[in-house]
Every structure is written in structure tokens, then in C-alpha cells.
N, C-alpha and C positions, 0 to 999 in steps of 0.2 A: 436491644430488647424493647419489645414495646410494652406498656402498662395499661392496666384499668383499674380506677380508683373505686373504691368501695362507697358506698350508700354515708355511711357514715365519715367516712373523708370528704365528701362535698359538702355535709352541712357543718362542718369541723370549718373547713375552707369560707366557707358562709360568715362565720360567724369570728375567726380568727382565733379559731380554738386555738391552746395549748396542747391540747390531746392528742394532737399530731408527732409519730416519732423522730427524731433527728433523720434518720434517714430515709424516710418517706418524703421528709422534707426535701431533703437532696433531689430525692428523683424527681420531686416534682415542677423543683425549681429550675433544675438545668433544664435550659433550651434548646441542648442538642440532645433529650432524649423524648419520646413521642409517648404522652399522658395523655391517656380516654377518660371521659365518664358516660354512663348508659343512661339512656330513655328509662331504663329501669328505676334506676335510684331515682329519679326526676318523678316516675309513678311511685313509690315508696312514698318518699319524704311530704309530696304532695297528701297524699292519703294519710299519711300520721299527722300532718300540718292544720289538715283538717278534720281529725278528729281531738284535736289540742296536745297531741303526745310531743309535737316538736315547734317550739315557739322560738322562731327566727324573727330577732326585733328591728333587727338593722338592714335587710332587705327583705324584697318582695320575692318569693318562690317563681313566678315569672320570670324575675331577672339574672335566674342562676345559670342559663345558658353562656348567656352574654357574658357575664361573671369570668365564669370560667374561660373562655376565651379569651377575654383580656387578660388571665392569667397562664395563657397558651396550652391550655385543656381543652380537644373536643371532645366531641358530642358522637359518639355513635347512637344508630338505632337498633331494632330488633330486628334481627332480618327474619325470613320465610325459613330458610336451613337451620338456624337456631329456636324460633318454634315447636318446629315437626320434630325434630331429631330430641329436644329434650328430655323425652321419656329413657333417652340412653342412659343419662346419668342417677346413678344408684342413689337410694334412699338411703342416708345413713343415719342411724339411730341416734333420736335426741332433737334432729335438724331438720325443722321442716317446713321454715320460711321460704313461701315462692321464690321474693324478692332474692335473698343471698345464694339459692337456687339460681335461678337463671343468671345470675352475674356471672358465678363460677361456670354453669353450662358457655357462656361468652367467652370468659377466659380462655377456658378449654378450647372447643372448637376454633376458638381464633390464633390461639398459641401467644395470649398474649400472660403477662404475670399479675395477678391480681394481687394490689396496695390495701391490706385490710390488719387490723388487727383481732378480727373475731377467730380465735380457737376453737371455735367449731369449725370452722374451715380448713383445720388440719387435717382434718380425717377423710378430705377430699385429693388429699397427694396422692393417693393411691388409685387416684383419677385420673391423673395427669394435671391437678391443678400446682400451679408453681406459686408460691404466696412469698410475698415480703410484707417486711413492718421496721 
């Protein structure tokens, strides 16, 4: 199974949060299972970072590629088929951050399981999104 970390599990990871579940932990630490994070959460976190909603003391937003790599996390981008094609994914009531939007459209289309604990993202199973926490 391959994964992709949610917006708020990378700045979790940033910062050595607790907030993280025991078994998110697991997947993310074993190195024999293959852990993403997106350009997306990178544009998130970025744009909350500067408008003061998320203040990470201990590193630089710059260095959270690398970061994650060194902790055997990459990096995908946004490709051209997950752009265009987003409009597939249904608007569900309540939910209507781009960002957690196109993460799940990622997930989705890639078939991979998205590591989140936001409960609005439940009501996307019926998407095809496959969620752990």
C-alpha cells in the first residue's frame, strides 16, 4: 500500500508533535512501506505560515522537503491529470478547502491511502478515498 501524508501531518512531523496517532506513526516509520507528501501541503502550510496561522520555531518552511526525506518521505508534485480531472470530485457539504480537496483528488486518482485525521474527509469514502489515522 502506498500512502500520502496529510497537510497537517507534515507540520506535526516539523515540529515533533504528539498529535500524531500510534499508527500513523507505524506507517510512517517503517521503511519498507512507501510515505508521500504533496507540493500541495508545502503550498498550504506555506500560505498559513505566512499569514501567522502556523508558526514553526524550529525549522525553516524551506527545509521541509529535505526534512522529510531524511525521514524517507517524498515529495510528489501536482501533475497535469490531477489538475484537469479535479472537477470530478464531488463537493461535499461543509468541505471546501482546496488544499484537503486536492490532496484527497491525489489520493484518489493515484490509489494511494491518505494518513490524515480530519473527519471531514470521511464523507469522501464514497469517493474512493481510503483514509487511515
Amino acid at each position: 500500500m502506498i500512502y500520502l501524508i496529510d497537510s497537517c501531518v507534515v507540520a506535526w512531523l516539523m515540529t515533533n508533535s504528539n498529535m500524531i496517532s500510534p499508527r500513523a506513526k507505524e506507517i510512517i516509520t517503517d521503511p519498507h512501506i512507501d510515505v508521500y507528501a504533496s507540493t500541495v501541503s508545502f503550498w498550504e502550510l506555506s500560505l498559513k505560515h505566512s499569514l501567522g496561522k502556523l508558526l514553526i520555531n524550529e525549522v525553516e518552511i524551506e527545509d521541509f522537503e529535505e526534512i522529510l526525506f531524511d525521514m524517507g518521505i517524498a515529495v510528489i508534485g501536482l501533475n497535469e491529470r490531477e489538475s484537469l480531472s479535479f472537477y470530478r470530485l464531488p463537493a461535499v457539504t461543509g468541505h471546501r478547502d482546496p488544499f484537503d480537496r486536492m490532496l484527497i483528488w491525489q489520493a484518489i486518482t493515484r490509489g494511494m491511502t491518505l494518513i490524515s485525521n480530519d473527519e471531514a474527509f470521511q464523507n469522501y469514502r464514497a469517493f474512493g478515498l481510503r483514509l487511515v489515522w
